[in-house]
SETOR-196966 format. One record per residue (C-alpha): residue number from 1; residue in one letter; chain; x, y, z. Coordinates in nm, 2 decimals, m for minus. Example, Ala and Ser with C-alpha at 12.3 -4.5 7.8 and 13.67 -1.06 7.14 Angstrom:
2
+-----+--------+--------+--------+--------+--------+
! num ! residu ! chaine !      X !      Y !      Z !
+-----+--------+--------+--------+--------+--------+
!   1 !      a !      A !   1.23 !  m0.45 !   0.78 !
!   2 !      s !      A !   1.37 !  m0.11 !   0.71 !
+-----+--------+--------+--------+--------+--------+
END
This chain:
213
+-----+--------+--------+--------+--------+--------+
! num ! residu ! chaine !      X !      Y !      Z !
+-----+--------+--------+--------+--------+--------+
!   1 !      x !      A !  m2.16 !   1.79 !   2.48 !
!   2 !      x !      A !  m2.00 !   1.63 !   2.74 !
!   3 !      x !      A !  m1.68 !   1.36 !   2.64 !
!   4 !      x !      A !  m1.73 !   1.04 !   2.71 !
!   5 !      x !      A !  m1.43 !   0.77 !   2.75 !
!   6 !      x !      A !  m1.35 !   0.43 !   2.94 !
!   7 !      x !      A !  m1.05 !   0.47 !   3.12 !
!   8 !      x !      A !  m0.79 !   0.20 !   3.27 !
!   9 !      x !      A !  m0.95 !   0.10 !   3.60 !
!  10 !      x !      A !  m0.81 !  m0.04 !   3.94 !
!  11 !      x !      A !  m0.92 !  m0.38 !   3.97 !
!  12 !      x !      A !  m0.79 !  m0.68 !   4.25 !
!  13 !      x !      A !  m0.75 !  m1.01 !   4.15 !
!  14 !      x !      A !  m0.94 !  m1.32 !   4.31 !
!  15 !      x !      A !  m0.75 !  m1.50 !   4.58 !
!  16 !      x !      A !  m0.82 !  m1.82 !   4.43 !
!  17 !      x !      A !  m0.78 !  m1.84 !   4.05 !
!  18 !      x !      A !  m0.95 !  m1.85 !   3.83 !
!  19 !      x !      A !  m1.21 !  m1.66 !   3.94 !
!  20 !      x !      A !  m1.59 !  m1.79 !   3.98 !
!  21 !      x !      A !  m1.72 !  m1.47 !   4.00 !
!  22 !      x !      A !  m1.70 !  m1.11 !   3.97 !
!  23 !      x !      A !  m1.80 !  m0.79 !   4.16 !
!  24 !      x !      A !  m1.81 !  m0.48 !   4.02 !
!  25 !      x !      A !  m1.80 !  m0.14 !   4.24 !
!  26 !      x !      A !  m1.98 !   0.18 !   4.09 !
!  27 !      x !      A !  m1.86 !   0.50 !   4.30 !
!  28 !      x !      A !  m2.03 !   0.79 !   4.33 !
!  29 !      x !      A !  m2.05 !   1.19 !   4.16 !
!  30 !      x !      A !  m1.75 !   1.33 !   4.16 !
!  31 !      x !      A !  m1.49 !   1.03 !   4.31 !
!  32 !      x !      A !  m1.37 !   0.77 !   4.05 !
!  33 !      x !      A !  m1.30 !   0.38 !   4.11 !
!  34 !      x !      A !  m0.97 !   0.44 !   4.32 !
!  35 !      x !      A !  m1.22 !   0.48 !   4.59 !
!  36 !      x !      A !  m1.44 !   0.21 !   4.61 !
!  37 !      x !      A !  m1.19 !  m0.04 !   4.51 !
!  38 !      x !      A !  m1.08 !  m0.05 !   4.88 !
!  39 !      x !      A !  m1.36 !  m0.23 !   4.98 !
!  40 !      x !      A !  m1.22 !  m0.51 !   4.80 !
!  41 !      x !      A !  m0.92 !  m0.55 !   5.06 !
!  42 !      x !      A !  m1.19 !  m0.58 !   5.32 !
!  43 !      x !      A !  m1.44 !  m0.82 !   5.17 !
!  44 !      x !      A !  m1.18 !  m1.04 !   4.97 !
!  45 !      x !      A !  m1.13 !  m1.31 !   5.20 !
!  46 !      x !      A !  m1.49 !  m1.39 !   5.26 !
!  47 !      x !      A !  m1.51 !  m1.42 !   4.93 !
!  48 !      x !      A !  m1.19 !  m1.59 !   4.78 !
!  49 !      x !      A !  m1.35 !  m1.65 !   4.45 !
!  50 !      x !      A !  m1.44 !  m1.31 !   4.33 !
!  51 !      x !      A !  m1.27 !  m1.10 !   4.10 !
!  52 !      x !      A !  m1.34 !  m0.73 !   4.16 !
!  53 !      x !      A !  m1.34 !  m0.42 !   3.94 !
!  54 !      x !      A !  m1.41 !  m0.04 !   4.00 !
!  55 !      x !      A !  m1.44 !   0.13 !   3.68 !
!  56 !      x !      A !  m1.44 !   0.50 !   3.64 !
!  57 !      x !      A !  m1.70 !   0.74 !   3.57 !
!  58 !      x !      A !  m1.72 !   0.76 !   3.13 !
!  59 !      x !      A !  m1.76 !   1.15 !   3.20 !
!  60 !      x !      A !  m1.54 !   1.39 !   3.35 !
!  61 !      x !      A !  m1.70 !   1.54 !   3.67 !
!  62 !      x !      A !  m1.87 !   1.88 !   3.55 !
!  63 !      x !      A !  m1.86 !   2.03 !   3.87 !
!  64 !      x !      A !  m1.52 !   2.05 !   3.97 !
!  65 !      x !      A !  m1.14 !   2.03 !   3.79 !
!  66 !      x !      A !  m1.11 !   1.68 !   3.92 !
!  67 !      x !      A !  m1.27 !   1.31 !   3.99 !
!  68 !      x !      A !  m1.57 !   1.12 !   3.72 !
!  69 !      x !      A !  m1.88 !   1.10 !   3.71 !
!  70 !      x !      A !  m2.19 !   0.85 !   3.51 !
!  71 !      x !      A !  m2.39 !   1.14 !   3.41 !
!  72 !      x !      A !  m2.44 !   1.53 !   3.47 !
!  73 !      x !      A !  m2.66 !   1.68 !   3.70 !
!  74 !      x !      A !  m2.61 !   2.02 !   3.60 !
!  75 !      x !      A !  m2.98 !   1.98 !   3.47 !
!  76 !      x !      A !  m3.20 !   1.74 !   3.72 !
!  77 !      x !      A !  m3.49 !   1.75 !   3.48 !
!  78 !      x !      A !  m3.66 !   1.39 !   3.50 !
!  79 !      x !      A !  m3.59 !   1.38 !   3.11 !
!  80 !      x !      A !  m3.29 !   1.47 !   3.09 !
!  81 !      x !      A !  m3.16 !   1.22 !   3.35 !
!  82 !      x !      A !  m3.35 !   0.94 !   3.20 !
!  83 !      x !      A !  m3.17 !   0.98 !   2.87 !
!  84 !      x !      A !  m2.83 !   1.01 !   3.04 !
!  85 !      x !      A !  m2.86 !   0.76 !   3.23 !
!  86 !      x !      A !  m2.96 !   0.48 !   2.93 !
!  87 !      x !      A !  m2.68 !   0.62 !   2.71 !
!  88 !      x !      A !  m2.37 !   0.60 !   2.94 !
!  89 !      x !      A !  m2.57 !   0.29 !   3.12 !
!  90 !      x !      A !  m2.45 !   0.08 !   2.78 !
!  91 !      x !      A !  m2.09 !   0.20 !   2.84 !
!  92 !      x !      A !  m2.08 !   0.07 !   3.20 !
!  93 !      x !      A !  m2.26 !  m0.23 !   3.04 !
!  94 !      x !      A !  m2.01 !  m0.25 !   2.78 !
!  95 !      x !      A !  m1.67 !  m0.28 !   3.06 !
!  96 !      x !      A !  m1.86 !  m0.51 !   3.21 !
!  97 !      x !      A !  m1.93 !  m0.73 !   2.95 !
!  98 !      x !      A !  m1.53 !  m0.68 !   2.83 !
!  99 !      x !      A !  m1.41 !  m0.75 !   3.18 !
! 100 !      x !      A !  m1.68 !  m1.09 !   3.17 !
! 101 !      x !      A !  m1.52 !  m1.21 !   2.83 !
! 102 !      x !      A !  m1.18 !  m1.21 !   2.95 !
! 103 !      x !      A !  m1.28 !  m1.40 !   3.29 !
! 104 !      x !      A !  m1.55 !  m1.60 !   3.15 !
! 105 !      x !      A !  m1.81 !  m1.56 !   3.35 !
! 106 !      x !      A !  m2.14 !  m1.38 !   3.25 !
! 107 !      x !      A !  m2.44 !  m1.18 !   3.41 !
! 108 !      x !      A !  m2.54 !  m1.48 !   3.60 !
! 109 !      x !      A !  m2.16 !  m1.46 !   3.81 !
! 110 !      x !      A !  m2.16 !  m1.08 !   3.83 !
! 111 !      x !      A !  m2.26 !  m0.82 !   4.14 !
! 112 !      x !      A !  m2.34 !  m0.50 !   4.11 !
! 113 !      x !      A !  m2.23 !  m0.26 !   4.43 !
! 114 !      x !      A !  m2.27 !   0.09 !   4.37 !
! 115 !      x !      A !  m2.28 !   0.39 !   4.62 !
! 116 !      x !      A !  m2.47 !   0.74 !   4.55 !
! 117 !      x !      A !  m2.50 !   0.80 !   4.19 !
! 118 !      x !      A !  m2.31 !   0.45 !   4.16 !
! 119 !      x !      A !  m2.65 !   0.29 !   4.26 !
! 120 !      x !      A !  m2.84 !   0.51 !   4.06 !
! 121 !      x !      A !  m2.69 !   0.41 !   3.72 !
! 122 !      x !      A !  m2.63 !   0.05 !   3.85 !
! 123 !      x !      A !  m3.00 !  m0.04 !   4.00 !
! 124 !      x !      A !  m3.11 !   0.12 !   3.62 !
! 125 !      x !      A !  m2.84 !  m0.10 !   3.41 !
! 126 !      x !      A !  m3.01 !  m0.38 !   3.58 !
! 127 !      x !      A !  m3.36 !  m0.38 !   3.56 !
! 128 !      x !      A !  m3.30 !  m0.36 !   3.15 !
! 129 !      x !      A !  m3.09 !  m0.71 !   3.14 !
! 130 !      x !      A !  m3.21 !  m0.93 !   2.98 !
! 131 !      x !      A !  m2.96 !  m1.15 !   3.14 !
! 132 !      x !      A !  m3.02 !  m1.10 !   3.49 !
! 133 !      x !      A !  m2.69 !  m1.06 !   3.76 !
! 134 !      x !      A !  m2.61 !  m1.26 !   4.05 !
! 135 !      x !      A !  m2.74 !  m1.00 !   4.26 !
! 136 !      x !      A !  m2.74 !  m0.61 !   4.35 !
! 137 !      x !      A !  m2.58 !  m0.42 !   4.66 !
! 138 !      x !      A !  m2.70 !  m0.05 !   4.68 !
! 139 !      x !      A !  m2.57 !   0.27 !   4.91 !
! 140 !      x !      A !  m2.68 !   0.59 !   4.96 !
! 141 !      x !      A !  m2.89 !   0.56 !   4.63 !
! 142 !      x !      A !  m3.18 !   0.70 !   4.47 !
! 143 !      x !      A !  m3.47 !   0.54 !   4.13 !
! 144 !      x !      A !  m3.41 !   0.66 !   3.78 !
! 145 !      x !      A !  m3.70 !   0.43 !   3.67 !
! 146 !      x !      A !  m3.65 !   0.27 !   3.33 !
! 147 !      x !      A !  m3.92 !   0.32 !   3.05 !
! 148 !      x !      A !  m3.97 !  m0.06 !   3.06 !
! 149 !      x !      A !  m3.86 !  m0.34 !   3.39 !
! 150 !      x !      A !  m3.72 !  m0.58 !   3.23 !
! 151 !      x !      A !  m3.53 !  m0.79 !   3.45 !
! 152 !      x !      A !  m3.73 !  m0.92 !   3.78 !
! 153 !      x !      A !  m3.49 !  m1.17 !   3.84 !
! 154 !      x !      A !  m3.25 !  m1.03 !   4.06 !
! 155 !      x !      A !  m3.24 !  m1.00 !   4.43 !
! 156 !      x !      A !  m3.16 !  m0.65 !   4.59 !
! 157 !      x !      A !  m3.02 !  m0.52 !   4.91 !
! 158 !      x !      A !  m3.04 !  m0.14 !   4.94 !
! 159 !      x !      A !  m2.86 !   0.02 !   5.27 !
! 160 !      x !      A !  m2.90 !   0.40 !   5.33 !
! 161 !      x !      A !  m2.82 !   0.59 !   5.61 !
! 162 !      x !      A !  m3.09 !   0.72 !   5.82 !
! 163 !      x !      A !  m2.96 !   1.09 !   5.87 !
! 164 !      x !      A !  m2.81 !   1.08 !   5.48 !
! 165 !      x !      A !  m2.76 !   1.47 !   5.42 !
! 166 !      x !      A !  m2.71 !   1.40 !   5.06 !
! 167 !      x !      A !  m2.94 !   1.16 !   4.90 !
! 168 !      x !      A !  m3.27 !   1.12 !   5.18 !
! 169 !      x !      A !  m3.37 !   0.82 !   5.26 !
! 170 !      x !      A !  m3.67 !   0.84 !   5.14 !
! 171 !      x !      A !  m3.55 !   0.80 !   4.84 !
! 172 !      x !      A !  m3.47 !   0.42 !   4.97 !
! 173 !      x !      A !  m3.85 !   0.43 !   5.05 !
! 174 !      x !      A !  m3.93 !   0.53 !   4.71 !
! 175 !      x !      A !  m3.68 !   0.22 !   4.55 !
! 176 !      x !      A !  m3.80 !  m0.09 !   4.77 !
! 177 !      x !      A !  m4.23 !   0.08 !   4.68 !
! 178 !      x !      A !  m4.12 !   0.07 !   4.31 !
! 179 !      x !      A !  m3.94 !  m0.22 !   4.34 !
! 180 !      x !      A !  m4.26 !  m0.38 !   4.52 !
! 181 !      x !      A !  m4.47 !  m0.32 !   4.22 !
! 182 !      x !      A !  m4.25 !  m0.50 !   4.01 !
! 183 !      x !      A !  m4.26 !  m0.79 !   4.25 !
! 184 !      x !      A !  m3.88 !  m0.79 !   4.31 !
! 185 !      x !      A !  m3.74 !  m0.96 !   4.62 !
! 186 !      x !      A !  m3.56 !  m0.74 !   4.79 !
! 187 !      x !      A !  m3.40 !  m0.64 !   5.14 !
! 188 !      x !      A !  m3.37 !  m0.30 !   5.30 !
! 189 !      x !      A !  m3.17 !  m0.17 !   5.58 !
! 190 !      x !      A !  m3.22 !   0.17 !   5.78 !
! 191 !      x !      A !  m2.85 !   0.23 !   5.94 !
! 192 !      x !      A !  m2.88 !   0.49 !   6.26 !
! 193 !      x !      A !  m2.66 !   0.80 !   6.26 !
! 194 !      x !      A !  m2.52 !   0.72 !   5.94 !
! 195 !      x !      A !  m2.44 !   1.04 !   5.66 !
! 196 !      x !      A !  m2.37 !   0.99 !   5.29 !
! 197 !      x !      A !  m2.11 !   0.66 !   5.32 !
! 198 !      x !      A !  m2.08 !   0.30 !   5.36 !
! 199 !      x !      A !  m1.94 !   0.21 !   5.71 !
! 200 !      x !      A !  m1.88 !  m0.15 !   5.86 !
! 201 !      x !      A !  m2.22 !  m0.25 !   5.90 !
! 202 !      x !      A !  m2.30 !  m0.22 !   5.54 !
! 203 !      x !      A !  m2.02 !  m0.39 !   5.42 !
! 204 !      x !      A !  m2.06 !  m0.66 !   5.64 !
! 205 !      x !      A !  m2.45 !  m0.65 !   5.57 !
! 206 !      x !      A !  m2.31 !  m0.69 !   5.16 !
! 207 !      x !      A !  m2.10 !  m0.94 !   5.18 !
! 208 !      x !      A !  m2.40 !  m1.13 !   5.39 !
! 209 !      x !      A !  m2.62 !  m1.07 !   5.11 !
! 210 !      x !      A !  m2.35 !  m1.20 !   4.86 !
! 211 !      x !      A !  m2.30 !  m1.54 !   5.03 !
! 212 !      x !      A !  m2.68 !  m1.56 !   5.01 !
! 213 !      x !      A !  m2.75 !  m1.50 !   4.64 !
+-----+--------+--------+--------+--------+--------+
END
């Protein structure tokens, strides 16, 4: 059994206080929030009133001596994941929630940005809110469908690399048909000669899709 913990996070501080709303980053398997917290230096003065947070993974990466991750993959059953994913999904849902009490703000101020396995557990800790977020910002991710949508609320943006070597983008393809079904406005963008990252298009394409939601 794998240990579960919340760790201290890096976190950056609205430029105008008190904050209005909050944005929280969800890295990816095997890299903890020290590295997607640097997006905040680049979208923080297009958006003065957010508060941003990138916590770490509640597991230890399994994989290698170093870095977090949101679940295992060791086993990729469909099962297996699904079960994962719920459990440490209410952890993740639980920092947010603490970070929300201390800021007051709630769901309805929040955005979810998550890259990789980021998205996965982020676009799943979603669609079972019964509170829907402000919005969600997807890289590079992939579906670990819940047993029940509940939230149809919230608009999505999902940006994935066209030669991702990592996570395909079909797997994008495979989100916005699912998301479709559930009649879930969304947006989707191919990026050409992009691999497994976020470069200055998406970011740009993010904070675009903030201002708008």
């Amino acid at each position: 059994m794998i240990k579960t913990e919340i760790l201290p996070y890096p976190e950056i501080e609205a430029l105008n206080n008190p904050p209005k709303k909050l944005i929280v980053f969800i890295h990816g398997l095997g890299s903890d929030g020290n590295d997607l917290i640097s997006l905040a230096e680049l979208m923080k003065r297009d958006l003065p009133d957010y508060h941003f947070i990138s916590p770490h993974g509640v597991e230890q990466f399994d994989m290698a001596p170093y870095g977090r991750q949101w679940f295992s993959l060791k086993d990729q059953s469909e099962s297996v994941i699904k079960n994962l994913t719920l459990k440490n999904a209410e952890l993740l849902s639980n920092i947010i929630t603490a970070k929300q009490l201390e800021l007051n703000l709630s769901n309805k101020d929040t955005i979810i940005i998550g890259f990789s396995q980021g998205t996965m557990i982020g676009l799943y800790l979603n669609l079972i809110q019964t509170e829907p977020f402000a919005c969600v910002i997807g890289f590079s991710g992939k579906l670990i469908e819940p047993n029940k949508c509940v939230n149809k609320t919230t608009n999505i943006c999902l940006i994935h690399g066209e030669v991702d070597d990592v996570i395909n983008i079909e797997e994008m393809y495979n989100i916005e048909q699912y998301l479709s079904l559930q009649t879930i406005k969304y947006k989707s963008y191919k990026v050409p000669n992009l691999t497994h990252s976020i470069n200055s298009f998406g970011i740009e394409t993010a904070i675009n899709f903030i201002k708008n939601n």
